[in-house]
Steps between C-alpha positions, in 0.01 A plus 500: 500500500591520853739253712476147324829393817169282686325403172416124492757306281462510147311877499736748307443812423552356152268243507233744688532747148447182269178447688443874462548545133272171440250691582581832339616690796872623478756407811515853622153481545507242766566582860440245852245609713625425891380235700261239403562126736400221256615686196713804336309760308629680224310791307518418105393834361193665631309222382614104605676404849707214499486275825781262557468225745760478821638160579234325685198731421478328102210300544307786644559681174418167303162553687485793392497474129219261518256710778568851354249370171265323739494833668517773199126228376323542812542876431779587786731821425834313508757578190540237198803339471632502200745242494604211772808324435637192748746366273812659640652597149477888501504517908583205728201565722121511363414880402129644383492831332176631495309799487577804697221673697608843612362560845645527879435318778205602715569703870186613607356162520253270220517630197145543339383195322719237699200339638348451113818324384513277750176390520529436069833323619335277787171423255691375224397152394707184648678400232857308478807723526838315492744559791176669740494422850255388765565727747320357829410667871777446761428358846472824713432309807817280456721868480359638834556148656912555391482831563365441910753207482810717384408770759418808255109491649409429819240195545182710585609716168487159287159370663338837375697543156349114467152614563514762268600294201221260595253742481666626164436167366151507588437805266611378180510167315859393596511206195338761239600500115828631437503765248815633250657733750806754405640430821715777593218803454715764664618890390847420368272246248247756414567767255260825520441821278511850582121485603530238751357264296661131440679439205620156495576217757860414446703146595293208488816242677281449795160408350341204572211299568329592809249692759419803411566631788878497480498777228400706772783377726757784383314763471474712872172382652378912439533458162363158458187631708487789238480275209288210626150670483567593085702139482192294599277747257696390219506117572211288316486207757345543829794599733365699786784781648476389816639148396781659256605730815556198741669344280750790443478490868607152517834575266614798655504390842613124436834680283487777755553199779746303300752756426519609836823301565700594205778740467503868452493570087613858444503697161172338389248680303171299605348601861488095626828473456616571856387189753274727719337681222190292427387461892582861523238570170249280665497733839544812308162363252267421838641801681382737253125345508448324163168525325264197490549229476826480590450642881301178546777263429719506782 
């Protein structure tokens, strides 16, 4: 079952085959998968996937357990999970084990139907979900103020970054109904078949309570324009593209701006992980010519 030296306390191999046979799967049968941040994965059996929370990341998966049926009734591909358990008896972290979805993660951009499920995700009725979020706009002029004051942009660069956002926030309602967003829509969290075609949206730790526009905020701005004609299709209340655009406008370049001054993050999967990668996305987008209406938004 792989290298338990790193597990977090309390997960044995031992205890990892009880969990196993309680569910009819046999201890050879389980195997880690690598990587993973708020939680370790382990295959049960071609069927389940058990998901064990890392110290510090066990609320997220609390979350979890109680957005994933929110999520599977507003008709969103995400796997059932079969069984959430907090208690710390069998593993002294929380763990889900829930249904396993065989699929890979999409390279070639979107897959096909991504703009459907989120638009079923982002219409679902506002109902009370323990442990959700408000998730709230930041105060992009505030980070180009620090950023001219640290010395990372020069002053005329701020006065013109400023402008932009102010004309941002002129194309879309900036205090506009939050909506139930998954919250970290990227490719490691989206799980595709052999026919490019999207088979389930996968980790639910970030979702919240928010604008819809930040579940466009990981996705590269070429795929989010790819997906934003078909997303607005499939949404019932009036949301016009143009408005969902500048607001994934907004996101990208206010988290583009604000990482600017951290560190170098090597060995990550996801393409924002490096400081410079978001600006960098945001010249590579405009230099390529995007479609309308995004050409009008800068």
């Amino acid at each position: 079952m792989g290298d338990h030296q790193d597990q977090p306390e309390g997960v044995t191999p031992h205890q990892l085959a009880e969990v196993a046979r309680r569910h009819g799967v046999a201890p050879e049968q389980v195997a880690e998968v690598v990587g993973g941040v708020a939680n370790r994965g382990f295959v049960l059996g071609d069927e389940l996937f058990l998901r064990v929370a890392r110290p510090g990341f066990e609320t997220d998966l609390r979350k979890e357990s109680v957005v994933v049926p929110v999520a599977r009734a507003a008709g969103v591909l995400t796997p059932e999970i079969v069984e959430y358990d907090d208690s710390r008896a069998a593993i002294s972290a929380p763990y889900a084990v829930m249904r396993r979805v065989h699929g890979v993660e999409p390279s070639d951009g979107p897959p096909e139907g991504l703009a459907e499920q989120l638009a079923r995700l982002h219409q679902h009725e506002r109902t009370e979900i323990p442990g959700l979020p408000q998730d709230d706009r930041d105060d992009p002029w505030l980070t180009v103020d620090n950023l001219a004051q640290r010395g990372t942009i020069d002053l005329g660069t701020a006065k013109w970054l400023g402008g932009w956002f102010t004309r941002l926030a002129g194309r879309f309602e900036r205090n506009e109904t939050k909506v139930l967003i998954h919250g970290d829509v990227a490719a490691h969290n989206l799980l595709a078949g052999p026919g490019g075609e999207l088979r389930a949206l996968i980790d639910w730790g970030d979702a919240a309570r928010a604008p819809r526009g930040m579940d466009f905020a990981k996705l590269p701005l070429e795929h989010v324009a790819a997906i934003l004609p078909e997303y607005v299709r499939h949404t019932r209340s009036a949301v016009r593209e143009e408005e969902v655009a500048a607001a994934a406008l907004w996101f990208h370049l206010d988290w583009g701006l604000g990482k600017l001054t951290a560190g170098p993050w090597p060995g990550q999967r996801h393409w924002t992980a490096p400081p410079g990668s978001r600006v960098l996305g945001l010249l590579r987008f405009f230099a390529a010519g995007p479609p309308e209406p995004w050409r009008d938004l800068t």
